[in-house]
Each structure stands twice: as structure tokens, then as C-alpha cells.
N, C-alpha and C positions, 0 to 999 in steps of 0.2 A: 522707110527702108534705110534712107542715111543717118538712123539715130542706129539701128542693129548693125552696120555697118563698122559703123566708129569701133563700136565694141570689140567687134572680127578683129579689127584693127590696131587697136593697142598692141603696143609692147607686151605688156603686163599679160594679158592674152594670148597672145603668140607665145611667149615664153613657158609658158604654166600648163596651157591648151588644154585647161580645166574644162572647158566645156565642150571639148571634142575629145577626143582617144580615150583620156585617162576615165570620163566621166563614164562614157558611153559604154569602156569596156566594163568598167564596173557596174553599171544594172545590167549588162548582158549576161555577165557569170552570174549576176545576181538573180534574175530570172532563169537561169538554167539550172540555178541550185535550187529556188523554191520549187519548181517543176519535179525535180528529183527528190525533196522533201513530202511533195504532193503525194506523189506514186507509193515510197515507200514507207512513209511515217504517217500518213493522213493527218486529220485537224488534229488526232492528242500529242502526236508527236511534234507537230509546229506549234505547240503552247508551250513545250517541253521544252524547246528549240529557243522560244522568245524569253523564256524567263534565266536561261541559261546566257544568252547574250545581255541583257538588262544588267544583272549579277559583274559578269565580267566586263562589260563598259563602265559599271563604277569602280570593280577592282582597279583598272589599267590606270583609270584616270590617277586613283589614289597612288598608285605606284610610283606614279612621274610625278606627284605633288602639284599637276596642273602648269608645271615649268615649262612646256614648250614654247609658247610665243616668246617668251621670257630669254629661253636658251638663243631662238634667232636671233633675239633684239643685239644682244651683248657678244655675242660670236660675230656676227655678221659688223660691232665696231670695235672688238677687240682684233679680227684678222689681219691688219699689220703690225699688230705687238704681242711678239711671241710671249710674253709675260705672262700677259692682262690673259690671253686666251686660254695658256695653260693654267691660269687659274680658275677662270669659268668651269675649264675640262674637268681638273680635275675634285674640284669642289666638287659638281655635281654629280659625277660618276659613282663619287666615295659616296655620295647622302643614297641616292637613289639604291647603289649594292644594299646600303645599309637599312633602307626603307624594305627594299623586297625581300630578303631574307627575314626580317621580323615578319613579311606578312604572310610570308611563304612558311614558318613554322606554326604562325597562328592558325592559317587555313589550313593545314594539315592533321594540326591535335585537336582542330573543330570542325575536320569533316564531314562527323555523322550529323552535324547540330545545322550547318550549312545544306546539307543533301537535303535535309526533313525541311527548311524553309522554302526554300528554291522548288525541289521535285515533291514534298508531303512524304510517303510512306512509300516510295521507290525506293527500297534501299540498293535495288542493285546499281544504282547511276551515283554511288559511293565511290567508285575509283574513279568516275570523272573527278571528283575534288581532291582527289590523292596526285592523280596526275598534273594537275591544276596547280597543283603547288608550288611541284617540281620545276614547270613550265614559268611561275610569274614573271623571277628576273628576267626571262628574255622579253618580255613586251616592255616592260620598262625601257632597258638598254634599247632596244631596236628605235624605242620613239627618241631618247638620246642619241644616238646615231644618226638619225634623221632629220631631226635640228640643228644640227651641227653642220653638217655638210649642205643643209638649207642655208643657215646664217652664214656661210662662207660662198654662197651666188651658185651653188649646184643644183641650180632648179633641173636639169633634166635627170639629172641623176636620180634625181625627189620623186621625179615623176616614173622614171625608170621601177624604182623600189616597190611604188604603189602598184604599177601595171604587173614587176613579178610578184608580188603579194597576194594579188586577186588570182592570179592563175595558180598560183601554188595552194591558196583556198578551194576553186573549182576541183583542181583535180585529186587533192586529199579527197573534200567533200563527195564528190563522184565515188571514189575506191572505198571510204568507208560507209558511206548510207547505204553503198548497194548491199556491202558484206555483212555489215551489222545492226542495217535500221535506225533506230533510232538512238541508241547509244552509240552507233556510231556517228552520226548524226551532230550529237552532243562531243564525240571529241572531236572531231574532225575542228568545229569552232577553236577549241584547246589547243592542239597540235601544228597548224597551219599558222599561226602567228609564229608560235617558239622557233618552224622550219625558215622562217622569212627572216629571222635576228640572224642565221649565218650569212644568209646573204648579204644582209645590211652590214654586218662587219667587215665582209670583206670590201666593200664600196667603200666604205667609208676607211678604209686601212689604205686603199690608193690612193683617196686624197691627203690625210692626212696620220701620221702613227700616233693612234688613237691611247696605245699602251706605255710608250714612250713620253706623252704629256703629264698623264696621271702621276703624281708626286703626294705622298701626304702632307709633306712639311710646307708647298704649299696651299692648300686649304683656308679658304679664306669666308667665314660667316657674314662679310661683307656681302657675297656674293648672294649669300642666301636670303638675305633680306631685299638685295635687289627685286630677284627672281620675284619672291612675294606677293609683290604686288601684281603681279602676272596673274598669278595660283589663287587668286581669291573666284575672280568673274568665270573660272575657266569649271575649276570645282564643284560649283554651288550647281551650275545647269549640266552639268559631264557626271557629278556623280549622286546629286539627291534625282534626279529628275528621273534618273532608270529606275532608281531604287520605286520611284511615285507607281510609274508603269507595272515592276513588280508586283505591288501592292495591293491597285487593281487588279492585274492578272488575279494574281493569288486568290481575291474577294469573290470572280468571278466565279474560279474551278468551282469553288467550295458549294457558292450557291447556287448554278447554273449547272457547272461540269463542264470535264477539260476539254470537249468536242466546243463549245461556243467560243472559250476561249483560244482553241485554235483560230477560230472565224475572224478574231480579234486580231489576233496577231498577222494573220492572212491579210487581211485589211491593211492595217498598218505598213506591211512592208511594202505594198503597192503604192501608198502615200509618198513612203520613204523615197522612192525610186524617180518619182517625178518632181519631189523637191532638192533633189540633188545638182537641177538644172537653177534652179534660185538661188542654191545658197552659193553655188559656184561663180553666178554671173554677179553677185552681191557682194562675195570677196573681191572676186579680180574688177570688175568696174564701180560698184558704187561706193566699195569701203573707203579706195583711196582718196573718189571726191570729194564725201562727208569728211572725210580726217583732214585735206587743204582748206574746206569749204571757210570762208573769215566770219561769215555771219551770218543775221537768220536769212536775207535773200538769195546769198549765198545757195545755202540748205537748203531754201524751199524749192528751189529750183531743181537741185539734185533728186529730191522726192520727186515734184511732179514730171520729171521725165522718167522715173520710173514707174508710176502710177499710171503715165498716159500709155506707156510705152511696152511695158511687161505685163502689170495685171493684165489690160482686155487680154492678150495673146495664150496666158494663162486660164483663166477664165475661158476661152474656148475651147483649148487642149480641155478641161475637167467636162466640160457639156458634149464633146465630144465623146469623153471615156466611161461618161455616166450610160450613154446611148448604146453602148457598147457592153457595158458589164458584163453579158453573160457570154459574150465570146470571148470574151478576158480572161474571166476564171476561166474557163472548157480552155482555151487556149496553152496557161500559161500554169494550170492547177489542176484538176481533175472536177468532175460531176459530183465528188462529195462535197465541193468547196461553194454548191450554188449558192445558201445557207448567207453567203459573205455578199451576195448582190443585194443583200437588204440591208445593207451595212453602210454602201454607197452614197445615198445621196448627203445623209449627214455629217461624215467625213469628209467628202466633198467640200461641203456648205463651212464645214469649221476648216478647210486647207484654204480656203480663199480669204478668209477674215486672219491665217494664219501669215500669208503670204504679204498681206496687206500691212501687218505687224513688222513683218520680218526689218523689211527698213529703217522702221523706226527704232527697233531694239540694234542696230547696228550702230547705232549713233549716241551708244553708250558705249560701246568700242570705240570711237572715231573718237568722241571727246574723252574718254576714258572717266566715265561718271558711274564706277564703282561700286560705290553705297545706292545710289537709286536701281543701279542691277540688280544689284542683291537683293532687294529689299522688292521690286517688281519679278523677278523669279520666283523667289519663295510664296507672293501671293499669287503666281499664277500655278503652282505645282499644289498650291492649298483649294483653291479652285477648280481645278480638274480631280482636285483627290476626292471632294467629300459631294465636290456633283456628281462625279460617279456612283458611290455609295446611293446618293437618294434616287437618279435617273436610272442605275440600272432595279433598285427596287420598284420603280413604276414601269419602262417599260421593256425590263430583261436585256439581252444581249445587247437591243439599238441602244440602251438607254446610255451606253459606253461612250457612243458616237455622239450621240445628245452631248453630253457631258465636254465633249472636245470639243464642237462648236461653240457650246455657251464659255468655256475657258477663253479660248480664242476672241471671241467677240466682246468679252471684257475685259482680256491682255489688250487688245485695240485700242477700246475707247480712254483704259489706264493711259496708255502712249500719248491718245490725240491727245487730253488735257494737259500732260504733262511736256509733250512738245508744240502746244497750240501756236506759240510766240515763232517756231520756224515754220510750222503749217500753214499760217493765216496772217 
């Protein structure tokens, strides 16, 4: 109990309270909108729903070029020289305008070619990407806004932005599923970020005059190379890795049909919701100790306090949730969604070989070892991709879930070998 305590404890915790309000409200909306998805779109329209989120979590990423840790590091030690800041600003203000608008015309005069990937032969879900256009700059700009007044110590405000975000999510989501189903469904995703960029500029206009920094003449490519090294590790898992997810989806509709792959994506978000409690307590307490940690004893210690401390605790929450499944779904989903309790126990089995991982891929953050990221990414999104392909050929819809465990449990053992000197 005084190892959970500490954690309560921190500063870094207190201030951020990642793992109380901000978290908690967001699986709450999160669950009230799958519920509302359940009702009114059934499993074709949450496959609809997930391939449409995948899509645009790669767009966002590309949008901001992966700058945001980047954007805190150098705001947060340029804020007492008005110089150095307004340079960061307005560098990046001008690249990102100038990113989103190229990608805002390309998604535009390639909407019908994007609809046919994403949705197949829906053509009516064609103004989603028309709208989608219109909309990019502001997801860009908003996560610029965000980091900015992050790197200048306005964590509440941060937290503030998120908690209005989620709600302005919920209650689009709520007014459009109910009125239009499942296209609306698909904008309401759309619409509910572009609505949260006025908000975030007005925050961010009381701290600081956001429009007053931005100068062209100074513009500085220093800056952008800075940034770079940010935008490599942030990239590779933010925007190949949805795309992998698409990919599968996609394989599934085709050979199975869009009802399983709803079952999938239903799956998935459930996972999603209870590792949002890991990767939160993994920021705020274990990043910063692996990043002081001097050496392997150091590190190894940091691991097995979380290993002693978090797995079991995790590890019973999922033996508990697996016991549970079909008051889960009927609870939180509808009676078409039973389909998804056969989906459990293997998703299960690869979140706990995943959770086990998680640590260890932190500490390529913490020392900032870059090239072995990338290079353990890309193998493990090539592993979930073409296990899929042969696991869902032998055993259909689980064979999805199969394929996520065996990923997962050789992201693992990648790690244990390659960190064995701070494990052992």
C-alpha cells in the first residue's frame, strides 16, 4: 500500500491527476458514446467508426509532424527569452499552416479515392472527407496550442482543455448519432476536435498573444531540426500503427464482413479503456524515474517495482473482467455485441504480455534510443500485420486476437533480450 501511495503522492500526480478526473472522465464519455454507438449503429457501424478513427489519428499525427514533446521541451526553456520563444512560435505555427493546408487540398481533390479505402463502396460517407478537409488545420493548431501553454507550466489549463474536449465530444456524439446514425457518428469524430481549437485558442490567447509572436522574418530552420528529433519515435507508432490496424480491419470486412469486424473494433475499445490507467501511471511515475535512473541497478529496480506492484494488480482487474464479459457487453453494448465475449480471453492474454512490455518500450523514451525504437516498432506492426493475415485464415474473427497475443509476446521477449543487462 505505501508503494500506491507514493504514487497518490507525487507532485507530478497531483499536478497532472492523470489518473483521477482527466482519466476517469474520459472512459466515462468513452463508454457512454460506445453505448450510444451500440444502440444506433450496431457492429457495421462501429467497424465504420474504427476505421474512420485509425485514418485520422494518422492524419493528426502527420499534421503536427510529431512536434509536440519537441514543442514542450523548447518553450517550456525558451519562456524567459522572449526571443528564443517567439521563435519556436512562430516557426512552427508557419510550417504546421503550411503542412495542413497541402494536406487539407490533397484530401480534398482525393476524397473519392480515400472514401473507397477507408469505407469500400459507401459512397455516401464522401462528405465525411470533404468536411474533413475543411476541418484538418484545426487539429493541428489546437495540439500547437497545447504545447505551448504545456511547455510554459499550465498543466491545469492542459488538463482543463482535455476534460472540455471530451465533453464537447460526448455531447456532439450524443446530437449527431442519434439524428443521423451512423454518418453521423463518422462526423461527429470530424467536428468535435475543429469545435475544441476555438476553445484552445482562446486559453491559450490569456496566457499568451499567440498572434502577436508569429513574425515571418523570424523563422528559424534551426528550429525545425531541433524539433526532428522529437518527430521521428512519435511518427513511426502515431501514424504507421493505425494505418497496420486499418489494414487488418480492411482484410477482415472483405473476408469475414463488416459485422465481425465491428466485434473487433468493440474489443479493442474495451482494451483501450483499461490501459489508459497504465500508460497514465507510466507517464506520470515511471517515465521520470527510468529518465534519472544512472544505471542498470538503478533501472532494474524501477522495473521490478512495477512488475511487483502494478502487473499482479492488473492481472486481476482482467481475471476479473474476463468473469464478467457478458455483463460487460449487455451492460455497456447491446445483445448484438455477445459475438465479442469470444474475443476475450485472447485479447486479454496478449494485454498482459502487452502491459509487461509497456515498461520496457518506455526506456527507449527515458534514454532516448531512437533507432532501436524504430527499428522494434516497425517489427512489431510487421508481426501483428502478416499474423493476422494467416491467424485470421485458420481461426476467423479470434484468429485477430491470436495474432495480438503472439505480437505482444514477442514485442516482450524482443525487449527482455535487448534490455536483459538492466533486467538481470
Amino acid at each position: 500500500m505505501n508503494f500506491y501511495r507514493k504514487i497518490i503522492q507525487t507532485n507530478l500526480f497531483k499536478i497532472t491527476s492523470l489518473n483521477s478526473l482527466s482519466v476517469a472522465l474520459k472512459i466515462g464519455i468513452g463508454l457512454i458514446t460506445s453505448k450510444i454507438l451500440a444502440v444506433f449503429v450496431g457492429p457495421s457501424g462501429m467497424a465504420l467508426v474504427g476505421n474512420l478513427r485509425n485514418f485520422l489519428t494518422s492524419l493528426e499525427n502527420i499534421s503536427t509532424l510529431g512536434f509536440q514533446n519537441g514543442i514542450v521541451k523548447y518553450t517550456a526553456e525558451s519562456e524567459k527569452s522572449k526571443i528564443e520563444l517567439q521563435k519556436i512560435v512562430s516557426t512552427v505555427f508557419i510550417t504546421l499552416i503550411g503542412v495542413a493546408v497541402l494536406l487539407s487540398v490533397i484530401l480534398f481533390c482525393s476524397a473519392s479515392y480515400w472514401n473507397e479505402k477507408i469505407f469500400g463502396n459507401n459512397t455516401e460517407y464522401l462528405i465525411v472527407f470533404k468536411v474533413l478537409s475543411f476541418a484538418l488545420p484545426t487539429y493541428g493548431l489546437s495540439v500547437f496550442f497545447i504545447a505551448v501553454i504545456n511547455g510554459l507550466g499550465k498543466f491545469k489549463k492542459v488538463i482543463g482543455i482535455n476534460i472540455i474536449g471530451n465533453l464537447i465530444g460526448l455531447l456532439t456524439s450524443v446530437f449527431l448519432i442519434v439524428e443521423f446514425k451512423t454518418t453521423g457518428a463518422l462526423m461527429a469524430i470530424i467536428i468535435a476536435p475543429a469545435l475544441l481549437f476555438f476553445i484552445t485558442l482562446y486559453l491559450v490567447q490569456k496566457e499568451i498573444q499567440i498572434f502577436q509572436f508569429i513574425k515571418l522574418d523570424v523563422f528559424d530552420f534551426k528550429v525545425l531540426k531541433n524539433l526532428s528529433a522529437y518527430s521521428l519515435m512519435t511518427l513511426v507508432s502515431s501514424v504507421f500503427g493505425p494505418f497496420v490496424f486499418l489494414a487488418i480491419r480492411n482484410h477482415i470486412i472483405q473476408d469475414l464482413g463488416i459485422q465481425e469486424a465491428g466485434y473487433w473494433e468493440t474489443m479493442t475499445r474495451i482494451s483501450s479503456y483499461y490501459l489508459m490507467f497504465i500508460s497514465a501511471i507510466l507517464s506520470v511515475y515511471f517515465l521520470p524515474k527510468l529518465s534519472k535512473a544512472q544505471n542498470n541497478q538503478e533501472t532494474r529496480k524501477v522495473f521490478f517495482q512495477y512488475y511487483k506492484y502494478i502487473l499482479p494488480v492488473f492481472i486481476l482487474a482482467l481475471a476479473i473482467l474476463y468473469f464478467m464479459r457478458f455483463f460487460v457487453i449487455q451492460l455497456l453494448f447491446t445483445k448484438e455485441f455477445l459475438p465479442v465475449t469470444n474475443l476475450f480471453f485472447w485479447q486479454l492474454f496478449g494485454d498482459v504480455f502487452k502491459v509487461c512490455a509497456l515498461i520496457l518500450g518506455y526506456q527507449f523514451f527515458a534514454k532516448r534510443k531512437t533507432f532501436m525504437f524504430i527499428l522494434t516498432e516497425f517489427f512489431s506492426l510487421s508481426v501483428l500485420y502478416f499474423s493476422s493475415l494467416y491467424f485470421i485464415k485458420e481461426f476467423q474473427i479470434e484468429g485477430v486476437v491470436v495474432a495480438y497475443a503472439f505480437d505482444n509476446l514477442v514485442y516482450l521477449l524482443v525487449l527482455v533480450f535487448y534490455f536483459r543487462k538492466s533486467l538481470f
